[in-house]
N, CA and C atoms of all chains as a GROMACS GRO file, in nm:
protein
  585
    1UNK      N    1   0.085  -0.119   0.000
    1UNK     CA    2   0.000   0.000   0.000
    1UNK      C    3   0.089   0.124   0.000
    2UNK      N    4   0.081   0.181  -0.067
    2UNK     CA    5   0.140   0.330  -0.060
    2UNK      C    6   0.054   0.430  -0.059
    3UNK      N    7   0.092   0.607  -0.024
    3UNK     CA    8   0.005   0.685   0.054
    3UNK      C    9  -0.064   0.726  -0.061
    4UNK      N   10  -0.055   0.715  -0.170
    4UNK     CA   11  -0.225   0.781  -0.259
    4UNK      C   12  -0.342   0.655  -0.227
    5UNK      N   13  -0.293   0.511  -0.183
    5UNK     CA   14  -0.383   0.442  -0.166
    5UNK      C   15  -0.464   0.431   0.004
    6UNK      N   16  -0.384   0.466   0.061
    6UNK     CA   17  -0.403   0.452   0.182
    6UNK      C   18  -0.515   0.642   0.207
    7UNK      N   19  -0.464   0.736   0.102
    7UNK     CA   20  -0.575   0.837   0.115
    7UNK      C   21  -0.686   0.814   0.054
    8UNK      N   22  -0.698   0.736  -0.030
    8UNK     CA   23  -0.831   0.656  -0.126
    8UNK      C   24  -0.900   0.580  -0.014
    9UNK      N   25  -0.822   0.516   0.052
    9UNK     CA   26  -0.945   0.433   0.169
    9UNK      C   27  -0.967   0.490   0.254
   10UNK      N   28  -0.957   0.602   0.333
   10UNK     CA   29  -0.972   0.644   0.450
   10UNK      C   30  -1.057   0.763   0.369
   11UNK      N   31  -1.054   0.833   0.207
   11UNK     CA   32  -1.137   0.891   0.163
   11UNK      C   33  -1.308   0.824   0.118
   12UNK      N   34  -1.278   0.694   0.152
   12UNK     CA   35  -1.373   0.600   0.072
   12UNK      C   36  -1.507   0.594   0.207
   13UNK      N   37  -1.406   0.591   0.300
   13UNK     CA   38  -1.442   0.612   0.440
   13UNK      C   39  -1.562   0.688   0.509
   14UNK      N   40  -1.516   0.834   0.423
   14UNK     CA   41  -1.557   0.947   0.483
   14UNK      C   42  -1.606   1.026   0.358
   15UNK      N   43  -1.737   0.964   0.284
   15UNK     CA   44  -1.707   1.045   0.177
   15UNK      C   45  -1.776   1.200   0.201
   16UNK      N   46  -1.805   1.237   0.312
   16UNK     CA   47  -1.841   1.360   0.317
   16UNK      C   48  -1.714   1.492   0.322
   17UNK      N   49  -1.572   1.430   0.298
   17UNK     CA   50  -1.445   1.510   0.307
   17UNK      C   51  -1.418   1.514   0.197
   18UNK      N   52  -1.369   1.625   0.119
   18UNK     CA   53  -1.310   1.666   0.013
   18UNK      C   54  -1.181   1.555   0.014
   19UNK      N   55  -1.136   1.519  -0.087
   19UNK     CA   56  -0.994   1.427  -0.135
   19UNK      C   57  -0.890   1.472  -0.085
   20UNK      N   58  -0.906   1.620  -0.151
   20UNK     CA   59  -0.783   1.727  -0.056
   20UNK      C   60  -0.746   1.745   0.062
   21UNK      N   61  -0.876   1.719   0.166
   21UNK     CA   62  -0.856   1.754   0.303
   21UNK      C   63  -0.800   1.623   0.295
   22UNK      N   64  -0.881   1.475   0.267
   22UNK     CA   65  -0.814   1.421   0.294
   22UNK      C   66  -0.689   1.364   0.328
   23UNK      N   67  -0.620   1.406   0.173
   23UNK     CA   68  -0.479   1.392   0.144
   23UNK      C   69  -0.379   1.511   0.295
   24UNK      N   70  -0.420   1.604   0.296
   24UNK     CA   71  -0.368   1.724   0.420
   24UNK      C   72  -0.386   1.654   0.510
   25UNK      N   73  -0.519   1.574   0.547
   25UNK     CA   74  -0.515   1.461   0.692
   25UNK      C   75  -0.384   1.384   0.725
   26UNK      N   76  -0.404   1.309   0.619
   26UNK     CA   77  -0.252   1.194   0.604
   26UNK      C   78  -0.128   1.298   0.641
   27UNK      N   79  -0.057   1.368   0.566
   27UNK     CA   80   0.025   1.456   0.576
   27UNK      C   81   0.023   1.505   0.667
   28UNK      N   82  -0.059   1.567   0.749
   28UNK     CA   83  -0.054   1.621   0.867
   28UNK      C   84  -0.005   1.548   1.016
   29UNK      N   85  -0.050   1.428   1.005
   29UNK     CA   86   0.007   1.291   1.076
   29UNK      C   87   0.090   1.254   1.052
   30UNK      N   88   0.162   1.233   0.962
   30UNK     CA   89   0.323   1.190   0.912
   30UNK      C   90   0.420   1.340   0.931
   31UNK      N   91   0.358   1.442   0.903
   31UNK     CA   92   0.436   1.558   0.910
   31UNK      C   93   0.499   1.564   1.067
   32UNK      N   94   0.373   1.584   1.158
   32UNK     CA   95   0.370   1.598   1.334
   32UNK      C   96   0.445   1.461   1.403
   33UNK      N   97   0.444   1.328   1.307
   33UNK     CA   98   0.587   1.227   1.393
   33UNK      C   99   0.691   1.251   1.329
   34UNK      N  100   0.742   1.339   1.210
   34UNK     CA  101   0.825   1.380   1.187
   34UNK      C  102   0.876   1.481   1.235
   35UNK      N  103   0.832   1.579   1.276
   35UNK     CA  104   0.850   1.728   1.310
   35UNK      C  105   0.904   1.704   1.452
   36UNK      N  106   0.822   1.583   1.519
   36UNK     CA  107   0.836   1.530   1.679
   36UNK      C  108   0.985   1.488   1.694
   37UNK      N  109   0.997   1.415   1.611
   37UNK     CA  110   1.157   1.312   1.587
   37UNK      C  111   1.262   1.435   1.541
   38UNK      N  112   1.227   1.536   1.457
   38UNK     CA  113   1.354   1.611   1.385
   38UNK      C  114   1.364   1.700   1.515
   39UNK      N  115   1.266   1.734   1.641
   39UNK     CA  116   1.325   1.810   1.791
   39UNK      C  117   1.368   1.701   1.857
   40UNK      N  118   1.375   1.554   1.819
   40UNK     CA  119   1.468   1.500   1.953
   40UNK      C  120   1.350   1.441   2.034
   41UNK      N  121   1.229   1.460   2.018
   41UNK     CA  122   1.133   1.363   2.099
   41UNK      C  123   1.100   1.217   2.005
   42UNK      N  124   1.011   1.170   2.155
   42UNK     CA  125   0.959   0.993   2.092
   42UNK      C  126   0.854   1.045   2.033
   43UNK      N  127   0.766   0.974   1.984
   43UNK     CA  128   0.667   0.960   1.925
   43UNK      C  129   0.597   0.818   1.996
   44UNK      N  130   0.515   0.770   2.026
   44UNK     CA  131   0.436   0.645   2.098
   44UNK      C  132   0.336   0.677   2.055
   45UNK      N  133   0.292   0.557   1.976
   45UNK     CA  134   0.139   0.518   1.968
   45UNK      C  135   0.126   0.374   2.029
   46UNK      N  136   0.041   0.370   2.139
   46UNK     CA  137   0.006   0.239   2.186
   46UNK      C  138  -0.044   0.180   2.079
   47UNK      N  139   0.013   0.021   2.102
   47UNK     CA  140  -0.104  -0.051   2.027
   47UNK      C  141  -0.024  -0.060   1.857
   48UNK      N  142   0.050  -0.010   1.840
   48UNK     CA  143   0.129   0.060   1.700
   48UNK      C  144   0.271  -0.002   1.702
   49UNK      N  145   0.276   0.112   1.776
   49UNK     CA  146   0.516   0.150   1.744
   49UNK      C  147   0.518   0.256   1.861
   50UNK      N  148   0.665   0.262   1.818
   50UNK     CA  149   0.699   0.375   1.904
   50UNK      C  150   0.820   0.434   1.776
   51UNK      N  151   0.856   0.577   1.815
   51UNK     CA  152   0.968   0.598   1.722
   51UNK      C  153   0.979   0.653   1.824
   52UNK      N  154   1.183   0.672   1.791
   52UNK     CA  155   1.255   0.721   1.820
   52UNK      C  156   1.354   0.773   1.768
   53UNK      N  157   1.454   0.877   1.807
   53UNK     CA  158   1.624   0.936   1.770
   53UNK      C  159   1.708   0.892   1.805
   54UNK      N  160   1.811   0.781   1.785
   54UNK     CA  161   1.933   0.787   1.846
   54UNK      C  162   2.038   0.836   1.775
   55UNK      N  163   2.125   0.908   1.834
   55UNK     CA  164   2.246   0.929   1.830
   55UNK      C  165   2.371   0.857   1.760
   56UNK      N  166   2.401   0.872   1.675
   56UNK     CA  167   2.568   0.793   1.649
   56UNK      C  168   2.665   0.887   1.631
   57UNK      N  169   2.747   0.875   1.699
   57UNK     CA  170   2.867   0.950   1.756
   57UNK      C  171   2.952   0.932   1.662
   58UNK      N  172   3.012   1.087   1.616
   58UNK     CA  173   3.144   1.028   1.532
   58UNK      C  174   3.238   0.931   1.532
   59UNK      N  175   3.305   0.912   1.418
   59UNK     CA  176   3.385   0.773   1.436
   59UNK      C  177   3.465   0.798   1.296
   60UNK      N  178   3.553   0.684   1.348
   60UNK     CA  179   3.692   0.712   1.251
   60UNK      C  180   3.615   0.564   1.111
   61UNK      N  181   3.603   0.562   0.993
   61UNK     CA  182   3.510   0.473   0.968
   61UNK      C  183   3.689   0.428   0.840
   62UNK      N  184   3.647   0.302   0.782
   62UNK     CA  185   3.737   0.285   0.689
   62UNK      C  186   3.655   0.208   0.509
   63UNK      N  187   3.738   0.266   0.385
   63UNK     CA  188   3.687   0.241   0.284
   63UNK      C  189   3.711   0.099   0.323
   64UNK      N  190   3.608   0.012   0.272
   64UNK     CA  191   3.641  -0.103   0.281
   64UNK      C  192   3.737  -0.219   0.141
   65UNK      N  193   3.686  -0.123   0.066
   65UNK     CA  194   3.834  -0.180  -0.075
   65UNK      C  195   3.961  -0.100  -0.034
   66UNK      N  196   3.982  -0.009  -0.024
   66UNK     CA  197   4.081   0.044  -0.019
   66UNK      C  198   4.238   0.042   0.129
   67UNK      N  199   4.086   0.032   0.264
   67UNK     CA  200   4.153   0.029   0.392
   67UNK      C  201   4.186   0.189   0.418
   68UNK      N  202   4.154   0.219   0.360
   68UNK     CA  203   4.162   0.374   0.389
   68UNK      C  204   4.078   0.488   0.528
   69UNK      N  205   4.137   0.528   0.604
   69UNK     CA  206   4.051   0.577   0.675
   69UNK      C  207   3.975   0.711   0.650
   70UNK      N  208   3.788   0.704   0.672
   70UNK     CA  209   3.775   0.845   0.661
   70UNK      C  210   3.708   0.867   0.765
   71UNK      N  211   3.652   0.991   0.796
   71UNK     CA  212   3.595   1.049   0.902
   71UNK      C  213   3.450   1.049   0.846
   72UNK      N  214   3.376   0.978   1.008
   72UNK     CA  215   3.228   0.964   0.972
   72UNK      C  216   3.173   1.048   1.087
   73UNK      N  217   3.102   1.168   1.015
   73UNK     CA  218   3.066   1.267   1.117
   73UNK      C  219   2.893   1.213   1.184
   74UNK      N  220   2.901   1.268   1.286
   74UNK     CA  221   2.822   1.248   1.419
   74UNK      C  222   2.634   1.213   1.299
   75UNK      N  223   2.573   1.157   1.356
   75UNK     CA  224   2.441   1.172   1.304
   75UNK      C  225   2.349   1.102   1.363
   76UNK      N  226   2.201   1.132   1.348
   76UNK     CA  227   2.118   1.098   1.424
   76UNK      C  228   1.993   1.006   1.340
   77UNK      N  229   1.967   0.866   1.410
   77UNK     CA  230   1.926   0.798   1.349
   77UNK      C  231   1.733   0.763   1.377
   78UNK      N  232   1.640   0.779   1.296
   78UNK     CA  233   1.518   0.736   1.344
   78UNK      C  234   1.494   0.596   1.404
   79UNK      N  235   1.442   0.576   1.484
   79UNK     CA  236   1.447   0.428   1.498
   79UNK      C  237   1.232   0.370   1.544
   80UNK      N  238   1.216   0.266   1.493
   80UNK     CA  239   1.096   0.242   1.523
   80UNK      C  240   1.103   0.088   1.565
   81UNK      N  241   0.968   0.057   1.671
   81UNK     CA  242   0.953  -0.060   1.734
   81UNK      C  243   0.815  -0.100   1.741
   82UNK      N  244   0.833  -0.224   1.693
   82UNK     CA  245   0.613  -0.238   1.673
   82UNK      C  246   0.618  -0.289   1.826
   83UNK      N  247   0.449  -0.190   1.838
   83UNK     CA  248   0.376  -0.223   1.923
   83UNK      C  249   0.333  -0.418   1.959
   84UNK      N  250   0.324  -0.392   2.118
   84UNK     CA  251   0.230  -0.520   2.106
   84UNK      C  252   0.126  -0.568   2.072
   85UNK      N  253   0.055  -0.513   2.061
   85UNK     CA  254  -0.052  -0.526   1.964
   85UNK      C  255  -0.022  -0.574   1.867
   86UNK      N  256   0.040  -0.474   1.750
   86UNK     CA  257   0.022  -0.526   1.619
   86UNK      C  258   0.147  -0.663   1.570
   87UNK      N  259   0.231  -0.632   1.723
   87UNK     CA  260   0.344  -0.778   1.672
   87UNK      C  261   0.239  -0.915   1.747
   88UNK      N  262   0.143  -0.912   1.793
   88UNK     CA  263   0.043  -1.023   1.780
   88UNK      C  264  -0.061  -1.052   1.688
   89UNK      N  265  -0.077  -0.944   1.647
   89UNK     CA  266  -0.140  -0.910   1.507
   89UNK      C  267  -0.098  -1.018   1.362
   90UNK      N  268   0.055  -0.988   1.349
   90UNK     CA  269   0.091  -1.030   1.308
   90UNK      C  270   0.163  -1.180   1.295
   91UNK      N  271   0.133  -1.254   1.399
   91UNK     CA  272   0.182  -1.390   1.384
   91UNK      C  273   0.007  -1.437   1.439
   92UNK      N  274  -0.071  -1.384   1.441
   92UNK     CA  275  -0.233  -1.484   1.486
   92UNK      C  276  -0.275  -1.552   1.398
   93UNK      N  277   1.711   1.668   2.429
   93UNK     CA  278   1.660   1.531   2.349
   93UNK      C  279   1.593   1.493   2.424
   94UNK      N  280   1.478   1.449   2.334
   94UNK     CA  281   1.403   1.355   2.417
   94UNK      C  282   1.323   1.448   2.524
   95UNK      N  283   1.281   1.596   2.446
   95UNK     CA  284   1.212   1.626   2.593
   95UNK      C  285   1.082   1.579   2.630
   96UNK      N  286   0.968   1.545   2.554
   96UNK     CA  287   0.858   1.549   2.521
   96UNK      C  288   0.841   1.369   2.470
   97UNK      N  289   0.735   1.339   2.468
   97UNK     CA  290   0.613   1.227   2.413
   97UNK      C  291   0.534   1.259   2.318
   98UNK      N  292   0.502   1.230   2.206
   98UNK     CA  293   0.474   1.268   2.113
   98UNK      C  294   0.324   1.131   2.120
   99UNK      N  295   0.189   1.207   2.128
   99UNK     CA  296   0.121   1.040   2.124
   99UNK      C  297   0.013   1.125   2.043
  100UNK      N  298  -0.127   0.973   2.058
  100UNK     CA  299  -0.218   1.039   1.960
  100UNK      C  300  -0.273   1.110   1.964
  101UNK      N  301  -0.276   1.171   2.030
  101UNK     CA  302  -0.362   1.319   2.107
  101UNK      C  303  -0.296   1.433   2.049
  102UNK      N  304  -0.152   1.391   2.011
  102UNK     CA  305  -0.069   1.505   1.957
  102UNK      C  306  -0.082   1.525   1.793
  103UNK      N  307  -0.112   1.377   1.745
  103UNK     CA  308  -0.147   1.390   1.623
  103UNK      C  309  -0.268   1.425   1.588
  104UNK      N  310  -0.392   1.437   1.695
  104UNK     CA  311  -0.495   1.449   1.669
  104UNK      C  312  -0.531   1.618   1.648
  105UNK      N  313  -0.441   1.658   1.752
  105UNK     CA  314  -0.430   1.813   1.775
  105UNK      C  315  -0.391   1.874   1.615
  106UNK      N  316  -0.272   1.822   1.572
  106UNK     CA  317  -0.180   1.843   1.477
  106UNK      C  318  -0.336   1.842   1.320
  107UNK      N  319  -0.378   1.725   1.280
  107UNK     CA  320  -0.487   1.724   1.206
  107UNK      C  321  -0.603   1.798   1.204
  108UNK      N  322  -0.682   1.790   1.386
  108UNK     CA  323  -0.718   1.955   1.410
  108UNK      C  324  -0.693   2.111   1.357
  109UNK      N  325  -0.568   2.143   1.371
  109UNK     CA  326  -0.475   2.231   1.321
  109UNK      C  327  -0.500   2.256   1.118
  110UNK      N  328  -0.490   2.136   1.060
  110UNK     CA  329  -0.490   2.103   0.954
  110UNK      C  330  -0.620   2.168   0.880
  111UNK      N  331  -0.698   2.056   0.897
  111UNK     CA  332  -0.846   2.100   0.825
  111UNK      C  333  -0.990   2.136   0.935
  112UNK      N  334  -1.033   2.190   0.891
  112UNK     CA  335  -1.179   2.231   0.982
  112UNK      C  336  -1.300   2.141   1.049
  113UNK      N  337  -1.196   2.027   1.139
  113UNK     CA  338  -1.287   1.889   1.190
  113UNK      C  339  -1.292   1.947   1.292
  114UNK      N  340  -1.366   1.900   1.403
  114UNK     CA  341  -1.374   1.868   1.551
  114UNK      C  342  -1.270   1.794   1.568
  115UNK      N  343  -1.264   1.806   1.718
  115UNK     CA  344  -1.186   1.756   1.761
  115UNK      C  345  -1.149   1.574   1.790
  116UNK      N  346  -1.336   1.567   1.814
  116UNK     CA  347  -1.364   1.396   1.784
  116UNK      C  348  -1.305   1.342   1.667
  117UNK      N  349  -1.345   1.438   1.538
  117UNK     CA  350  -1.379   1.372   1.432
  117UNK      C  351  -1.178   1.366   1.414
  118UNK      N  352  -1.128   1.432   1.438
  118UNK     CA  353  -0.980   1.459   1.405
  118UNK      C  354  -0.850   1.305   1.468
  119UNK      N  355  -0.929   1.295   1.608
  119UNK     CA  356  -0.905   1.171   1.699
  119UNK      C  357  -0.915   1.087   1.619
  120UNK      N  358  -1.094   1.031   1.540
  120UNK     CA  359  -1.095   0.895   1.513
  120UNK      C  360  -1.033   0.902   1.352
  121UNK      N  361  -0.974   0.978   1.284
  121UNK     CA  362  -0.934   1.008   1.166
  121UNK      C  363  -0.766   0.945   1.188
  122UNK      N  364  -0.733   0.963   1.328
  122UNK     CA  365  -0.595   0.971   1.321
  122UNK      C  366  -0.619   0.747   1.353
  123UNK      N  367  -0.687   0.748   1.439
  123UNK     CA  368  -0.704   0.610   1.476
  123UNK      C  369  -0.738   0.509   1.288
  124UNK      N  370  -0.778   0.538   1.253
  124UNK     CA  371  -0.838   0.508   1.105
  124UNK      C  372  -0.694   0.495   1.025
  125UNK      N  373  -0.639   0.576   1.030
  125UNK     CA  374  -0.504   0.606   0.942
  125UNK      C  375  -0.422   0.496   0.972
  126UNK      N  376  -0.411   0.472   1.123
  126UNK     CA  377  -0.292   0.388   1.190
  126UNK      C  378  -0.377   0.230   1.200
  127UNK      N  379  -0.484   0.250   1.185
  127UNK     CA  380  -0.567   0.146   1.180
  127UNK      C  381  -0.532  -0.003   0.982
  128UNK      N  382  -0.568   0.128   0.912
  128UNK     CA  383  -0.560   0.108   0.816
  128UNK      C  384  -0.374   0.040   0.756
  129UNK      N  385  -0.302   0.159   0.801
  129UNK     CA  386  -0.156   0.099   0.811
  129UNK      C  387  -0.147  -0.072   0.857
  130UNK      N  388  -0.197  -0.072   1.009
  130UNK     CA  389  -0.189  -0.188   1.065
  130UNK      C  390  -0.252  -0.258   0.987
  131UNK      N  391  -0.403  -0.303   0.944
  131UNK     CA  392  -0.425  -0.403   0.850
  131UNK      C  393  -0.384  -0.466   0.722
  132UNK      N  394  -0.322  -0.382   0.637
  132UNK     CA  395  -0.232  -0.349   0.536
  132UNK      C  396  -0.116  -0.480   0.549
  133UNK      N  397  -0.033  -0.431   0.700
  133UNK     CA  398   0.086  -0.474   0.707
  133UNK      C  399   0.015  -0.601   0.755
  134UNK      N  400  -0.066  -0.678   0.842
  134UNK     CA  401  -0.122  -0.799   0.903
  134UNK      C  402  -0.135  -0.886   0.795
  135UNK      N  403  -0.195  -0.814   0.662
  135UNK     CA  404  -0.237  -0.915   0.527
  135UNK      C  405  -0.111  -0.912   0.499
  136UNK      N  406  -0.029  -0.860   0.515
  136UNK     CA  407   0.130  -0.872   0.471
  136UNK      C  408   0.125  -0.867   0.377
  137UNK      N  409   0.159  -0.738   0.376
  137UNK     CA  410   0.181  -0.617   0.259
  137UNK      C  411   0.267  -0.486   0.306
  138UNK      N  412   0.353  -0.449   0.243
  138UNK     CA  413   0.466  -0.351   0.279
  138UNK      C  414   0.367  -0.222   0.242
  139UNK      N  415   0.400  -0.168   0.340
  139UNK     CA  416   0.339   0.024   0.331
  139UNK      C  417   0.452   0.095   0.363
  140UNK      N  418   0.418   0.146   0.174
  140UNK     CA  419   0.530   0.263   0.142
  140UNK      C  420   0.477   0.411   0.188
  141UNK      N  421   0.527   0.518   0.302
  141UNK     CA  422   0.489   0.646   0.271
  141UNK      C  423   0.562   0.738   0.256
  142UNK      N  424   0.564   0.771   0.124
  142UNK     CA  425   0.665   0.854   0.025
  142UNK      C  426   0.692   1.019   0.116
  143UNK      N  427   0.824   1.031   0.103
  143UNK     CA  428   0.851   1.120   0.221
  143UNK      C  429   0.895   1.087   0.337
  144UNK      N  430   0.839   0.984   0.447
  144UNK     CA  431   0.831   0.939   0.536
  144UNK      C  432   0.916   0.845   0.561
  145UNK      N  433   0.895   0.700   0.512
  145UNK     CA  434   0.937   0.579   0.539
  145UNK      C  435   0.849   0.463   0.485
  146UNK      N  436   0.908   0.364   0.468
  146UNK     CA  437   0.831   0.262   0.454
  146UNK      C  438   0.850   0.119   0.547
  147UNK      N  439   0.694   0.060   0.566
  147UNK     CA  440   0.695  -0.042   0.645
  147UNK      C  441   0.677  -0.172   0.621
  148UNK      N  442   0.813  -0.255   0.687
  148UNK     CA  443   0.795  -0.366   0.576
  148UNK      C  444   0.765  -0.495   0.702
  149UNK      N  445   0.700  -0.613   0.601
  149UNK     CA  446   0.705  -0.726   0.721
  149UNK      C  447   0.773  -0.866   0.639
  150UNK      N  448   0.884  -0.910   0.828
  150UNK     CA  449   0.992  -0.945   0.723
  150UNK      C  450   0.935  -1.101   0.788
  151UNK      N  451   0.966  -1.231   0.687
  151UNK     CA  452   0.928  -1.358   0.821
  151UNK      C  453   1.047  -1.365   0.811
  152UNK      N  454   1.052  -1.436   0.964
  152UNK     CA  455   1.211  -1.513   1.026
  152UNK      C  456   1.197  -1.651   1.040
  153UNK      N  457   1.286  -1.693   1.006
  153UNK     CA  458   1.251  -1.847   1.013
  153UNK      C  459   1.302  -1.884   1.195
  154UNK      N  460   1.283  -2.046   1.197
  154UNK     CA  461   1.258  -2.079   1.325
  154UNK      C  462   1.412  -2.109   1.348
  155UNK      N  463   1.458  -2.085   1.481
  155UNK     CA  464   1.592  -2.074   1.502
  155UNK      C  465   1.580  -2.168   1.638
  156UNK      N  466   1.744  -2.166   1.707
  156UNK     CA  467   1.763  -2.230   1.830
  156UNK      C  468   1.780  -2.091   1.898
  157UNK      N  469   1.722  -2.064   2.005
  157UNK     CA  470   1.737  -1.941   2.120
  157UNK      C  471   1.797  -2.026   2.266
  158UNK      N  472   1.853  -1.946   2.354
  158UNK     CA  473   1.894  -1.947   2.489
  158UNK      C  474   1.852  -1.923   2.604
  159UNK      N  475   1.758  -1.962   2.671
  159UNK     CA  476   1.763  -1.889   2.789
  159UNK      C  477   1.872  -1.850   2.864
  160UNK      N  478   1.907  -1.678   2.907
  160UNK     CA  479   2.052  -1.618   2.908
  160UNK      C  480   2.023  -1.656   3.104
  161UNK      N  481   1.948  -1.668   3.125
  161UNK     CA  482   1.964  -1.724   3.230
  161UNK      C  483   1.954  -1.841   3.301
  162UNK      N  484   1.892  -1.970   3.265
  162UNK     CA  485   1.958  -2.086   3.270
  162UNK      C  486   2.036  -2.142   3.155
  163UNK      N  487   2.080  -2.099   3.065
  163UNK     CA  488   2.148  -2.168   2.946
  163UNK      C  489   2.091  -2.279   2.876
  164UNK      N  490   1.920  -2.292   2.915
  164UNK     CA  491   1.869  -2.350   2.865
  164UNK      C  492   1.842  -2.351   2.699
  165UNK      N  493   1.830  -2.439   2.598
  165UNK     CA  494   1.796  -2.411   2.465
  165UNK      C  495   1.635  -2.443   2.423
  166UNK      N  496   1.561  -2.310   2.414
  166UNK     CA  497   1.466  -2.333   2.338
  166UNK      C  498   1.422  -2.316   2.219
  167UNK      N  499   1.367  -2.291   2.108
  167UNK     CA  500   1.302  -2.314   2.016
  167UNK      C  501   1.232  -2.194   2.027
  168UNK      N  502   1.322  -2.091   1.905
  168UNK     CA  503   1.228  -1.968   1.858
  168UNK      C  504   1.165  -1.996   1.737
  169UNK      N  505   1.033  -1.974   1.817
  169UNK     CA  506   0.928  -2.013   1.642
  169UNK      C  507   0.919  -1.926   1.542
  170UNK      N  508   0.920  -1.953   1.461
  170UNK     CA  509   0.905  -1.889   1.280
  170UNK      C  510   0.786  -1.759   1.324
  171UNK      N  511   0.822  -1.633   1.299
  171UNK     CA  512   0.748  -1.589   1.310
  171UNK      C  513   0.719  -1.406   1.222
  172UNK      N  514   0.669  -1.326   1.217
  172UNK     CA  515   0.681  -1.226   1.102
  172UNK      C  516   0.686  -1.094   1.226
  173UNK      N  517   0.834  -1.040   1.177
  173UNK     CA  518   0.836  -0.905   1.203
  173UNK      C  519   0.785  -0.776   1.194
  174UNK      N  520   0.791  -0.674   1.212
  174UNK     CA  521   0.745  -0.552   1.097
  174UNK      C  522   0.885  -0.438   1.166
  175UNK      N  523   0.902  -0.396   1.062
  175UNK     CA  524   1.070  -0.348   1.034
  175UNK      C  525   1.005  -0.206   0.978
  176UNK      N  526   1.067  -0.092   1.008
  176UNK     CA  527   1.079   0.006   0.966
  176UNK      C  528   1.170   0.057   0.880
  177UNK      N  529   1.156   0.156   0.751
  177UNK     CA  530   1.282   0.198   0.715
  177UNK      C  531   1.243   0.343   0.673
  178UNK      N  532   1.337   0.441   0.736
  178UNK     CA  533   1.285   0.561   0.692
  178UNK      C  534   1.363   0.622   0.558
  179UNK      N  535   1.244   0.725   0.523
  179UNK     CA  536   1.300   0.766   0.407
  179UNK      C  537   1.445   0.830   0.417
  180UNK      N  538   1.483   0.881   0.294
  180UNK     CA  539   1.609   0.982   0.273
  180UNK      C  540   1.522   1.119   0.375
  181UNK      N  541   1.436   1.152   0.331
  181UNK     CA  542   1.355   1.255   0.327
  181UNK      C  543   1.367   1.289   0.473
  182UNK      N  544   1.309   1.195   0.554
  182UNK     CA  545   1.253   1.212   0.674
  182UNK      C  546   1.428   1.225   0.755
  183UNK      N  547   1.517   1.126   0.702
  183UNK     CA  548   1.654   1.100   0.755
  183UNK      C  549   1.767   1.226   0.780
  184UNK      N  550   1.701   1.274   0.647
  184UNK     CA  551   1.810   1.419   0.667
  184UNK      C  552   1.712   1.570   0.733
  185UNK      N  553   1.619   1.515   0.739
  185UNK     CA  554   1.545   1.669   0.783
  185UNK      C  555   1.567   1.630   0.922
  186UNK      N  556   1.600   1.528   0.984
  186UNK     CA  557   1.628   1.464   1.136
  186UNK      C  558   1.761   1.521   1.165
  187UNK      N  559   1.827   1.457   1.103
  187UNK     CA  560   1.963   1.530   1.104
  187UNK      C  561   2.033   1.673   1.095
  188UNK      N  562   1.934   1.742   0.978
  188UNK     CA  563   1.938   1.873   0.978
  188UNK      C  564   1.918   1.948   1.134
  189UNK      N  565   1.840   1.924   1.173
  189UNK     CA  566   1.804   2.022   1.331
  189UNK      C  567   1.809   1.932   1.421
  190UNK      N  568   1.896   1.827   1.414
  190UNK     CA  569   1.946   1.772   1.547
  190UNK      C  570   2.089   1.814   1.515
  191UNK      N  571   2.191   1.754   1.440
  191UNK     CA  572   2.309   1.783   1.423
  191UNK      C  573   2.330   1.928   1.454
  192UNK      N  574   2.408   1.974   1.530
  192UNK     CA  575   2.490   2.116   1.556
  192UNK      C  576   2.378   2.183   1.633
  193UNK      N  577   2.280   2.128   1.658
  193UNK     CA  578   2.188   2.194   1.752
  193UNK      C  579   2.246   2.170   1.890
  194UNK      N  580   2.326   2.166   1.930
  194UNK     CA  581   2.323   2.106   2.039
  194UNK      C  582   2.298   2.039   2.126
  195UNK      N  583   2.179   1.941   2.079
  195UNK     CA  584   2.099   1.865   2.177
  195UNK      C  585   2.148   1.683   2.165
   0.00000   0.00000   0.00000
């Protein structure tokens, strides 16, 4: 499923909403756990996931054909974890 | 880092914000969305959201596990993950205002 389909069913849903709002719905929810994660907070939805930021600390990294060393600067990684729920969901 | 919780109430607010719903109607819109995701991935089916990330479900096959505290060996059953991968998109706008921000 990708997000023009996933705004088609939740528009199919509700057909008293314009397509547009719809589509701004979706976006607006993906925008706000993004916006959450790019300040450094979690994001938790029970029942779902959780996201998170971690940290990776610079480091001396090496080409791996070459053996060469380069510098791998500091960066911050999203990280997500399914809920219990849906990881029972998924093996029932 | 890490000051705040980000839950559905926040996304509900956030969609609120968006288009001209109530506040109910904004709640069960956000539940519907994550609803819909979840069934998607259960029929096992990967959900791509462009920008964002995509969510994939991976199966693992059945392995030998440990109990790390009696050293016992049991039997991890075959069973299906769901794995995240975020976009470029979402990866560097993370990085953008965390990196050199100080936090």
């Amino acid at each position: 499923m990708i997000k023009s389909e996933l705004v088609q069913k939740l528009a199919d849903e509700n057909p008293h909403l314009f397509q547009r709002d719809v589509e701004n719905i979706v976006t607006a929810i993906l925008d706000a756990v993004g916006d959450g994660l790019a300040n450094g907070d979690r994001v938790e939805l029970r029942g779902f996931g959780a996201f998170s930021v971690k940290n990776r600390p610079a480091r001396v990294g090496r080409n791996p054909r070459t053996g060469e060393k380069v510098d791998v600067s500091e960066k911050y990684v999203p990280q997500f974890k399914a809920g219990k729920e849906i990881r029972e969901r998924l093996n029932n | 880092m890490g000051h705040k919780t980000i839950t559905r109430a926040d996304l509900a607010e956030a969609v609120y914000q968006s288009v001209g719903l109530s506040r109910t109607d904004s709640a069960e819109l956000v539940e519907r969305v994550l609803e819909l995701i979840s069934h998607a991935l259960v029929e096992g089916e990967n959900v791509k959201l462009s920008s964002f990330g995509s969510f994939q479900v991976r199966s693992k096959n059945e392995r030998i596990g440990r109990n790390p505290k009696t050293g016992e060996e049991v039997p991890i059953l075959p069973r299906r993950v769901l794995v995240f991968k975020p976009s470029n998109v979402l990866k560097s706008k993370i990085n953008k205002s965390m990196v050199g921000a100080g936090k």
